[in-house]
Backbone as JSON Lines, residues from 0, in Angstrom:
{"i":0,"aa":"X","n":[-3.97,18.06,-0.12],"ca":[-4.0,17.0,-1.13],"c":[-3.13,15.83,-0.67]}
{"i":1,"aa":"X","n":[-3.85,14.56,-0.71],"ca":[-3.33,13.46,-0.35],"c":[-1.53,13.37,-0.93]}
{"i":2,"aa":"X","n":[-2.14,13.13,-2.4],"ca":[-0.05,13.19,-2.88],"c":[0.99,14.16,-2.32]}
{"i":3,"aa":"X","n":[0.58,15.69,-1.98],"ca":[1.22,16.72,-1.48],"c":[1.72,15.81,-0.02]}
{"i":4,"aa":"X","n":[0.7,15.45,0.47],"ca":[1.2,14.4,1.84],"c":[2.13,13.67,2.03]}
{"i":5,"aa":"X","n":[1.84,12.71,1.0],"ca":[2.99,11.28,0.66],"c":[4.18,11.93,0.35]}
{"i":6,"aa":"X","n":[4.56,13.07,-0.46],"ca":[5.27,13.35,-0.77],"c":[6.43,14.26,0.18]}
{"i":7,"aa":"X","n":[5.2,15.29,0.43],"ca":[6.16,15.44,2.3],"c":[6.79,14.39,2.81]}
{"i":8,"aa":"X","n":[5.77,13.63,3.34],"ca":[6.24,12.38,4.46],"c":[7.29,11.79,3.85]}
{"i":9,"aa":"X","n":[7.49,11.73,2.19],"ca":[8.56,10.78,1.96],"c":[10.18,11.6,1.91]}
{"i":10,"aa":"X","n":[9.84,12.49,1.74],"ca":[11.48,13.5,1.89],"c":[11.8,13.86,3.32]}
{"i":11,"aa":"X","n":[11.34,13.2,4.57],"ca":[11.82,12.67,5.04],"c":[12.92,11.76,5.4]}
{"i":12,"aa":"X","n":[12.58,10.87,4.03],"ca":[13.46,9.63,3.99],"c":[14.4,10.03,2.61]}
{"i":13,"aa":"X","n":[14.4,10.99,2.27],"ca":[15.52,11.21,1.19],"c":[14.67,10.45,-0.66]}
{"i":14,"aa":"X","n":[13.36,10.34,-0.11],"ca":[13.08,9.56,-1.19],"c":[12.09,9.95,-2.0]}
{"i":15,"aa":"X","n":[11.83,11.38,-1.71],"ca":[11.09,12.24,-3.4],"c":[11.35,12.19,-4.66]}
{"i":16,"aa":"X","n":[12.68,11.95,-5.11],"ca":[13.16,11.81,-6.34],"c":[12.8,10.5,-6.68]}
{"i":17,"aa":"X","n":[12.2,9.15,-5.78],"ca":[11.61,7.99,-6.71],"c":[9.94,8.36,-6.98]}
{"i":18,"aa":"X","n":[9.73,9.34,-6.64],"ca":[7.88,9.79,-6.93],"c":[7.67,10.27,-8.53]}
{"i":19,"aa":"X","n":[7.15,9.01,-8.96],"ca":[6.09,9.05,-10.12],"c":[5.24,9.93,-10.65]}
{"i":20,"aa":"X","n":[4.48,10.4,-11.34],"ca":[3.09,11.08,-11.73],"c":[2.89,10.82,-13.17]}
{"i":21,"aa":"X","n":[1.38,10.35,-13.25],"ca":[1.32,9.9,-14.79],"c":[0.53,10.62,-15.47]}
{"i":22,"aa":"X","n":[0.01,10.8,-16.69],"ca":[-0.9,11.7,-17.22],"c":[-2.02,11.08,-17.14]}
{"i":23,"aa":"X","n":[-2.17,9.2,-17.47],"ca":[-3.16,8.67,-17.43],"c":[-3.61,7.86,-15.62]}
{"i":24,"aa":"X","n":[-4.23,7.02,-15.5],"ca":[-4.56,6.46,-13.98],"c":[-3.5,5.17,-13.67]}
{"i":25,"aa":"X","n":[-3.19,5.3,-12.02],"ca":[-2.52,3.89,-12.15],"c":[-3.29,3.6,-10.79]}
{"i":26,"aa":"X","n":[-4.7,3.75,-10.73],"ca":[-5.27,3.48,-9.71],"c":[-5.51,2.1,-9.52]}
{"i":27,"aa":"X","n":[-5.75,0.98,-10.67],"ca":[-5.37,-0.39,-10.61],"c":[-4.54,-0.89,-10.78]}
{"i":28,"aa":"X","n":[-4.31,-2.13,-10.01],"ca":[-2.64,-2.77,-10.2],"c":[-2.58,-2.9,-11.4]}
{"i":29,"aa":"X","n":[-3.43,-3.21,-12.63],"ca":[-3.63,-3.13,-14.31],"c":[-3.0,-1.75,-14.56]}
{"i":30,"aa":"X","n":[-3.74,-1.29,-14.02],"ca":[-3.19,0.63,-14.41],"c":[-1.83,0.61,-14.55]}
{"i":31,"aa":"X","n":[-1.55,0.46,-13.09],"ca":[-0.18,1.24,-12.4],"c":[0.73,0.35,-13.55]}
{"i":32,"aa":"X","n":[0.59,-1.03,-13.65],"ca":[1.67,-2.0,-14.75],"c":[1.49,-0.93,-16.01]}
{"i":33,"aa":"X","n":[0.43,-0.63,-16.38],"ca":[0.96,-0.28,-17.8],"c":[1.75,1.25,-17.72]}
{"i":34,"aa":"X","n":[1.64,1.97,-16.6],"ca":[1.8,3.24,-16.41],"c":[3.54,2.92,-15.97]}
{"i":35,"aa":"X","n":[3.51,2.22,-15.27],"ca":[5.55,2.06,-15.34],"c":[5.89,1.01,-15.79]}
{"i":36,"aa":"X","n":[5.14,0.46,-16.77],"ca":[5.49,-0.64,-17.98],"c":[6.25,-1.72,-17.23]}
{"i":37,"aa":"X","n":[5.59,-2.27,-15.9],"ca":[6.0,-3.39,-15.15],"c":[5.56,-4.32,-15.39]}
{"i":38,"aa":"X","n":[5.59,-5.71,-14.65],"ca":[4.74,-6.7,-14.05],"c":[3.72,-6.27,-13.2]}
{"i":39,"aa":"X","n":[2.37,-7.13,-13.73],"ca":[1.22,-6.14,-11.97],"c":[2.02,-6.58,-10.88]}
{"i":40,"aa":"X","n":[2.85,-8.13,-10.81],"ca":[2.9,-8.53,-9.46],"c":[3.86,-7.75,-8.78]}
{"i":41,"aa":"X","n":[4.84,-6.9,-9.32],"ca":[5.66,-5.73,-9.04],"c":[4.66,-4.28,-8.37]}
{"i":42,"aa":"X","n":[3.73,-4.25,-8.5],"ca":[3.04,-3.53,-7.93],"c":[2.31,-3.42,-5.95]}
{"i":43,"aa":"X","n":[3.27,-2.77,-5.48],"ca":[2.28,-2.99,-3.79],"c":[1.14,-2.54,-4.11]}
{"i":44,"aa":"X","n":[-0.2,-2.64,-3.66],"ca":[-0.82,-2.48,-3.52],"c":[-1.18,-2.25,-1.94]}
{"i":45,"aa":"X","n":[-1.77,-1.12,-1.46],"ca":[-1.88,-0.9,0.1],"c":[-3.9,-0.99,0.15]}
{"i":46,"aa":"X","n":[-3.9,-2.28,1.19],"ca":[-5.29,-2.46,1.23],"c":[-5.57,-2.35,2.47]}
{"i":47,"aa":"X","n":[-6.88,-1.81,2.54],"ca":[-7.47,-1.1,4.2],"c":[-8.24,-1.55,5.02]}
{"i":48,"aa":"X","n":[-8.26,-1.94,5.86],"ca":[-9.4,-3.11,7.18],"c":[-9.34,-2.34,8.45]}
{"i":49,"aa":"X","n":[-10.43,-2.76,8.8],"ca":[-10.51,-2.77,10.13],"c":[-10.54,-3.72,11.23]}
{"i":50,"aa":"X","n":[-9.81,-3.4,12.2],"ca":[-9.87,-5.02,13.05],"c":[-9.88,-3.61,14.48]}
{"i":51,"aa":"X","n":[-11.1,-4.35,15.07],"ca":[-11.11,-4.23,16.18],"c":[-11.49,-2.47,16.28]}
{"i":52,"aa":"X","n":[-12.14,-1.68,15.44],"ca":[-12.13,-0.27,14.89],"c":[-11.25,0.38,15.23]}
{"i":53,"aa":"X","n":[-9.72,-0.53,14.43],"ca":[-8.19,-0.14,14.43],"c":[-8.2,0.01,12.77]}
{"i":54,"aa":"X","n":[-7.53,0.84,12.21],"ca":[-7.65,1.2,10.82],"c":[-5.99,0.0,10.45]}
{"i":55,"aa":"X","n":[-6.17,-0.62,9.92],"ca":[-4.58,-1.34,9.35],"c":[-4.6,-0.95,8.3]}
{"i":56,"aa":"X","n":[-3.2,-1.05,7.01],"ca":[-2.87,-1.06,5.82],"c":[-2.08,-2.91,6.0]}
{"i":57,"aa":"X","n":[-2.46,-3.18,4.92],"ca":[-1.25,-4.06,4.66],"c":[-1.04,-4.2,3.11]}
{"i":58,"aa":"X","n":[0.22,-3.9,2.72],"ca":[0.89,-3.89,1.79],"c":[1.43,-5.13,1.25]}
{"i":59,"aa":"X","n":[1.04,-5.64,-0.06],"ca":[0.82,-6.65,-0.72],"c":[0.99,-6.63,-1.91]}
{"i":60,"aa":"X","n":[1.87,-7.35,-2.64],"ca":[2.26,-8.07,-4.03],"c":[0.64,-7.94,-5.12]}
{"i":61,"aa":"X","n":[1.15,-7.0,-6.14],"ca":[0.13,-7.21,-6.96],"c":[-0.45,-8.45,-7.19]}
{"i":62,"aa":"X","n":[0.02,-9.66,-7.27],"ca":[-0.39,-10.76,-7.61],"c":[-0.83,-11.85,-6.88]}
{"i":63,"aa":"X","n":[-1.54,-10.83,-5.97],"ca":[-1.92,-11.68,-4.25],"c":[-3.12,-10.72,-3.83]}
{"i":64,"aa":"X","n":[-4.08,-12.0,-3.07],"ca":[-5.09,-11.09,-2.04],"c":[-4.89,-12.07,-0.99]}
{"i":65,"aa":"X","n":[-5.87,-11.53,-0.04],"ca":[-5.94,-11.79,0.93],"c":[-6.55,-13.05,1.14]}
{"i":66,"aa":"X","n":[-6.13,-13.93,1.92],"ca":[-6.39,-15.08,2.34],"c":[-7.14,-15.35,3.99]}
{"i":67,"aa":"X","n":[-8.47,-15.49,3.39],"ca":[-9.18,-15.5,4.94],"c":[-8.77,-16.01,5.83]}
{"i":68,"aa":"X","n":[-8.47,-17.59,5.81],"ca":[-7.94,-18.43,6.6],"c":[-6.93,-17.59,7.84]}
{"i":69,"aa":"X","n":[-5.94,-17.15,6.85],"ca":[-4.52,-16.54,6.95],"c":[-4.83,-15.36,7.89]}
{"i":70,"aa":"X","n":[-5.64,-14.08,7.07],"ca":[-5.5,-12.79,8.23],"c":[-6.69,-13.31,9.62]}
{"i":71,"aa":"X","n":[-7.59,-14.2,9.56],"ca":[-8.23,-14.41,10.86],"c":[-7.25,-15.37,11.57]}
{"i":72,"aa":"X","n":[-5.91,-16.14,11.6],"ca":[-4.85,-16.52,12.33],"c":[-4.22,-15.4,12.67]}
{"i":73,"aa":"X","n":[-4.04,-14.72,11.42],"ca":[-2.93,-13.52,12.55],"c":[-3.62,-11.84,13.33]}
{"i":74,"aa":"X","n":[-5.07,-11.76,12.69],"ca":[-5.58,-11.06,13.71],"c":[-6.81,-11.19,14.43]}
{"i":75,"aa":"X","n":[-7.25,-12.49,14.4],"ca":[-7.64,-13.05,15.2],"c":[-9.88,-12.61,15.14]}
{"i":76,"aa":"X","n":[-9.77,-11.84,13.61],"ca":[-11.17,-11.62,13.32],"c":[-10.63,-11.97,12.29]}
{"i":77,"aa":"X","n":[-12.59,-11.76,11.51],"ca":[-12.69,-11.81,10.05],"c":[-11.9,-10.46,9.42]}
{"i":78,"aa":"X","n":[-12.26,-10.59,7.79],"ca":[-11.03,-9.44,7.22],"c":[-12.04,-8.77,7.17]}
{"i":79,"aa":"X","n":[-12.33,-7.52,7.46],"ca":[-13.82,-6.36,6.93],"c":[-12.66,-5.23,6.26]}
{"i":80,"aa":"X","n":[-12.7,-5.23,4.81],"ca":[-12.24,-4.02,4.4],"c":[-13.21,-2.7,4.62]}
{"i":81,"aa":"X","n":[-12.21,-1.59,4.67],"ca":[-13.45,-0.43,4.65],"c":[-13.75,-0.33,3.4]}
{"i":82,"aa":"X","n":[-15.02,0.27,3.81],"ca":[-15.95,0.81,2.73],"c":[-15.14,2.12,1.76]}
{"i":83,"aa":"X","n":[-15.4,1.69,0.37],"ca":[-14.59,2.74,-0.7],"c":[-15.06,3.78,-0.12]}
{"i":84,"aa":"X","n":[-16.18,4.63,0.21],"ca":[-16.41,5.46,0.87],"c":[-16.08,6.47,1.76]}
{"i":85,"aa":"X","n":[-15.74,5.25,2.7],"ca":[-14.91,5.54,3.67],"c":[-13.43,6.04,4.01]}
{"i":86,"aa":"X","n":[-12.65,5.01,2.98],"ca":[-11.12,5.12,2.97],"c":[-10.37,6.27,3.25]}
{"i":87,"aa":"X","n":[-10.62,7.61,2.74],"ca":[-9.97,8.48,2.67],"c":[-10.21,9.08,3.99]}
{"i":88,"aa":"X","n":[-11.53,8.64,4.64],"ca":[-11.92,9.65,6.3],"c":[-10.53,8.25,6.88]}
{"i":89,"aa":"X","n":[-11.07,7.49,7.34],"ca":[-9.95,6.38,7.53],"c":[-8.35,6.31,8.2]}
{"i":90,"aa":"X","n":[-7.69,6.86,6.57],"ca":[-6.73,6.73,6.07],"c":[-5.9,7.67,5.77]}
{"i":91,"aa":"X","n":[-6.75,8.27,5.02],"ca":[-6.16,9.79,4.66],"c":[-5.79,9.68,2.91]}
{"i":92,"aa":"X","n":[-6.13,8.74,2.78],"ca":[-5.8,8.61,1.2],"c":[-7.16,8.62,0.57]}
{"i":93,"aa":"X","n":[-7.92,8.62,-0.38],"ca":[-8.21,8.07,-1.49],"c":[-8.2,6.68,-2.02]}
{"i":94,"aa":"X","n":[-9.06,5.79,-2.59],"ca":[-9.15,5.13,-3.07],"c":[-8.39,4.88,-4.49]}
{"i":95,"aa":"X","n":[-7.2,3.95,-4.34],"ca":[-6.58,4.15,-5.96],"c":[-4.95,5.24,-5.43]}
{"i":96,"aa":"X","n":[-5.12,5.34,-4.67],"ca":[-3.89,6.11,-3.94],"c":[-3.61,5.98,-2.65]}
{"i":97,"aa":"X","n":[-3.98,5.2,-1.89],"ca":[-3.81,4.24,-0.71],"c":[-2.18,4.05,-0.5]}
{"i":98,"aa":"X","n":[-1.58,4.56,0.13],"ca":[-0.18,3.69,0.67],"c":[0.59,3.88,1.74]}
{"i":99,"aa":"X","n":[1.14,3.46,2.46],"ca":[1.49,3.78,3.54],"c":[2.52,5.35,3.95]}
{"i":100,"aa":"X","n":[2.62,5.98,3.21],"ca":[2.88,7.41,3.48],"c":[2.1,8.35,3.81]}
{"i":101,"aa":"X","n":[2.59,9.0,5.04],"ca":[2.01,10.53,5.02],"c":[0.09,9.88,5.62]}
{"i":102,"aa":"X","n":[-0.36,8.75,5.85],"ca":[-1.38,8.37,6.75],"c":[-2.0,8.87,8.2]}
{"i":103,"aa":"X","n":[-3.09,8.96,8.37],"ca":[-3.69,9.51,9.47],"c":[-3.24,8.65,10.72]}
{"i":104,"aa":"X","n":[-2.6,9.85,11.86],"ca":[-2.12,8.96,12.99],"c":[-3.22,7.65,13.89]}
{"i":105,"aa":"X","n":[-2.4,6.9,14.36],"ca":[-2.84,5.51,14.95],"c":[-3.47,4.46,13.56]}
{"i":106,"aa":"X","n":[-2.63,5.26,12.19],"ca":[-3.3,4.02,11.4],"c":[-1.77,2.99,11.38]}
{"i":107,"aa":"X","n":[-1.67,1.58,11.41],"ca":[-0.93,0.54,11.35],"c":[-0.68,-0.05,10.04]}
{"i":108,"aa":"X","n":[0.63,0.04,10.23],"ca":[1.21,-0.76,8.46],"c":[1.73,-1.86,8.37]}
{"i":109,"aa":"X","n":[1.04,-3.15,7.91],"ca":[1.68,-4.06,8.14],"c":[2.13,-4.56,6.35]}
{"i":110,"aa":"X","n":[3.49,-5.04,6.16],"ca":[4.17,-5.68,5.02],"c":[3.63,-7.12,4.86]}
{"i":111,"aa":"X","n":[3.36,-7.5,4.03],"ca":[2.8,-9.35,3.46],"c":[4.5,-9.68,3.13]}
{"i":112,"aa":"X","n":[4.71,-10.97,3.06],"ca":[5.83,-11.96,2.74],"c":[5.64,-11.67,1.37]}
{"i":113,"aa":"X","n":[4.69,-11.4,0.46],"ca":[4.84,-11.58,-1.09],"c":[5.4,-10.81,-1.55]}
{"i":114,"aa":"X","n":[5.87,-9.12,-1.02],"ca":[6.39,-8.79,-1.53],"c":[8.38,-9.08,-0.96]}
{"i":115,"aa":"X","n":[8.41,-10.07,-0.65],"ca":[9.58,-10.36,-0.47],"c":[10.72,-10.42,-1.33]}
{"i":116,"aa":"X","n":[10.06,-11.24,-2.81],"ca":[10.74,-11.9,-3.56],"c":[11.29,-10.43,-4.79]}
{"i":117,"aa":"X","n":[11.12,-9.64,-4.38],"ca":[11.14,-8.29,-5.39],"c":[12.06,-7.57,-4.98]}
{"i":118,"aa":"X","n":[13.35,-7.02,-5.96],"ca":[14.25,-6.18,-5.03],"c":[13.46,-4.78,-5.13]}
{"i":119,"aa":"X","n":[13.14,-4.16,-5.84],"ca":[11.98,-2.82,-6.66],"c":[10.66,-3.27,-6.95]}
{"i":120,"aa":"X","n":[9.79,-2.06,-5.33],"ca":[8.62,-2.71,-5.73],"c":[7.88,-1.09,-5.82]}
{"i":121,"aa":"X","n":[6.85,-0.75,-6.24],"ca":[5.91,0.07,-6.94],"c":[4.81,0.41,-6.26]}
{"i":122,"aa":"X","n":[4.41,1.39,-5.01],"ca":[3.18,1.61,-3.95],"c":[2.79,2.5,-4.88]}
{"i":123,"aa":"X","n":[1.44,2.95,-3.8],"ca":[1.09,4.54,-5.02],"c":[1.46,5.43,-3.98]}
{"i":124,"aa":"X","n":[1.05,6.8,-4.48],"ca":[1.78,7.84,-3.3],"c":[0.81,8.86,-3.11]}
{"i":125,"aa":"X","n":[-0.46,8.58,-2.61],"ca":[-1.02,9.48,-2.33],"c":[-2.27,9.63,-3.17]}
{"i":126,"aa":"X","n":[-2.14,9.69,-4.61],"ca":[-3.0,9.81,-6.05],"c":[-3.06,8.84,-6.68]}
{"i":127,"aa":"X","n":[-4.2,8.61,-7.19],"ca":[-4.42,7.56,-8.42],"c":[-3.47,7.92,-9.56]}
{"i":128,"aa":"X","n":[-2.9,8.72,-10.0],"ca":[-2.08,8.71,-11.16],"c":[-0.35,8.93,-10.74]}
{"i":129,"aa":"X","n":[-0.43,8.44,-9.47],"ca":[0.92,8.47,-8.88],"c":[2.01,7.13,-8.53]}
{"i":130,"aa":"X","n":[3.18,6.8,-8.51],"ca":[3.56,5.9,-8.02],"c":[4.66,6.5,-7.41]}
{"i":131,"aa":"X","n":[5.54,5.24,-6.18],"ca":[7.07,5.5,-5.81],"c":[7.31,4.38,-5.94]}
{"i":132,"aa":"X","n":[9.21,4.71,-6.7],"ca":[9.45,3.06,-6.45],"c":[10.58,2.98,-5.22]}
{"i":133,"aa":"X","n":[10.57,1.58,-4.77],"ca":[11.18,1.56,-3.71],"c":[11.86,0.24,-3.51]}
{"i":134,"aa":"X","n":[12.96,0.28,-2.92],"ca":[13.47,-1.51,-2.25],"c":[12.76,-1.76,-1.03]}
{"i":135,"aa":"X","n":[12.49,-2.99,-1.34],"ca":[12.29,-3.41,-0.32],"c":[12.3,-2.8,1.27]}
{"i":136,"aa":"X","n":[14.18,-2.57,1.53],"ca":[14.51,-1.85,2.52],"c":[14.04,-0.5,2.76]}
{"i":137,"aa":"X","n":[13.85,0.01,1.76],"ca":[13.49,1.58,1.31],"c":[11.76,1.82,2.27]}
{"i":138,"aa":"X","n":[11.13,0.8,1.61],"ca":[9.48,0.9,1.95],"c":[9.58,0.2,3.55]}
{"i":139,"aa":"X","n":[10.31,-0.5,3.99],"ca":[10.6,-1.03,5.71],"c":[10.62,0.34,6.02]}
{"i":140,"aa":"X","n":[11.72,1.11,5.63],"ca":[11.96,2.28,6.66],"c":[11.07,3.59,6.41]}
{"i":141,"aa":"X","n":[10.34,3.64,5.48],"ca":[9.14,4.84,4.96],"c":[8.04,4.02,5.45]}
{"i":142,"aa":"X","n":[7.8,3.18,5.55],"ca":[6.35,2.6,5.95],"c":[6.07,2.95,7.68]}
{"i":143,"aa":"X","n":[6.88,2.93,8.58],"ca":[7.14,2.32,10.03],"c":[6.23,1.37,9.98]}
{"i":144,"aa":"X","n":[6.36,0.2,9.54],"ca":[5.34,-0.84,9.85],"c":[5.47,-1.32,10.8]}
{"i":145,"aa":"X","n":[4.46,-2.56,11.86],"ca":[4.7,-2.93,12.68],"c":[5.29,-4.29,12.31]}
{"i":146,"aa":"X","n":[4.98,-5.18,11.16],"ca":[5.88,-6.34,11.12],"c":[5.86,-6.92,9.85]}
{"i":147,"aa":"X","n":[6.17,-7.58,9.25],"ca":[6.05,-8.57,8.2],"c":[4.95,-9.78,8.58]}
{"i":148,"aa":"X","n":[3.75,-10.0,7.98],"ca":[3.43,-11.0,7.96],"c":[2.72,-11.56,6.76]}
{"i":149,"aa":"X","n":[2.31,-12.62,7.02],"ca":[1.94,-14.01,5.94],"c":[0.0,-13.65,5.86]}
{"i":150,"aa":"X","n":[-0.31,-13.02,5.0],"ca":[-2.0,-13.3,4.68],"c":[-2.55,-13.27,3.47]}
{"i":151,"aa":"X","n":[-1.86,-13.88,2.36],"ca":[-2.11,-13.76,1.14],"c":[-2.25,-15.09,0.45]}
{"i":152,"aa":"X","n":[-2.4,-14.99,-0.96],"ca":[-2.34,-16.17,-1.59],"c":[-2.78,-15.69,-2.84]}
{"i":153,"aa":"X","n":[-2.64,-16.55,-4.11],"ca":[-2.48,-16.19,-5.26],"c":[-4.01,-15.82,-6.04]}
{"i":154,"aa":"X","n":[-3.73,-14.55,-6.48],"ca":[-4.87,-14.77,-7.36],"c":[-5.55,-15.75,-8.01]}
């Protein structure tokens, strides 16, 4: 089970005790806000592409998508998300439980600038009715991402 995953991978980092579980779904950034009675834009959201049939995540501010312009500058194609279908062969997650924990090896995590401005931000962990919360610093060192970059823009 995907969450059994995330949840391994994250006690690793000393950080099981911020793992969530809700009775109802927080599979949308709508969800997940009302499920830890946040802001959506407090919500990461981990979204899935392929570049180059390289699986990426990049982790992003509820209150942001992706900006074409933006991810074909920094990876140098168009954005092709995978297919809902697909995600979980992919990724290793589920759709609605997408996040950079506990992921199928050679998949890449990259952080957006939007979630910069947040000291506590909100991924899911594995399950649609799951969250972790985390600092900033917290999700740098549980993610191993490869960098911070800029591909978003406001809803």
């Amino acid at each position: 089970m995907s969450l059994e995953k995330a949840k391994e991978y994250l006690k690793k980092y000393n950080l099981e005790n911020n793992i969530m579980e809700f009775e109802t779904s927080s599979a949308t950034v709508e969800e997940a806000a009302k499920a830890l009675n946040c802001e959506e834009k407090e919500i990461a959201k981990t979204l899935s592409f392929l570049v180059n049939d390289e699986v990426i995540l990049i982790v992003v501010a509820g209150d942001k998508k992706i900006d074409n312009a933006k991810y074909k500058a920094e990876f140098n194609t168009k954005a092709k998300m995978i297919p809902y279908d697909e995600v979980e062969n992919y990724t290793g997650h589920k759709p609605g439980g997408v996040c950079p924990f506990g992921v199928k090896e050679n998949v890449k995590v990259y952080l957006d600038e939007s979630l910069k401005r947040f000291d506590v931000i909100y991924p899911a962990c594995g399950s649609s009715n799951s969250a972790v919360k985390l600092t900033i610093s917290e999700l740098e060192k549980a993610s191993n991402y490869e960098k911070w970059i800029d591909v978003c823009k406001d809803i």
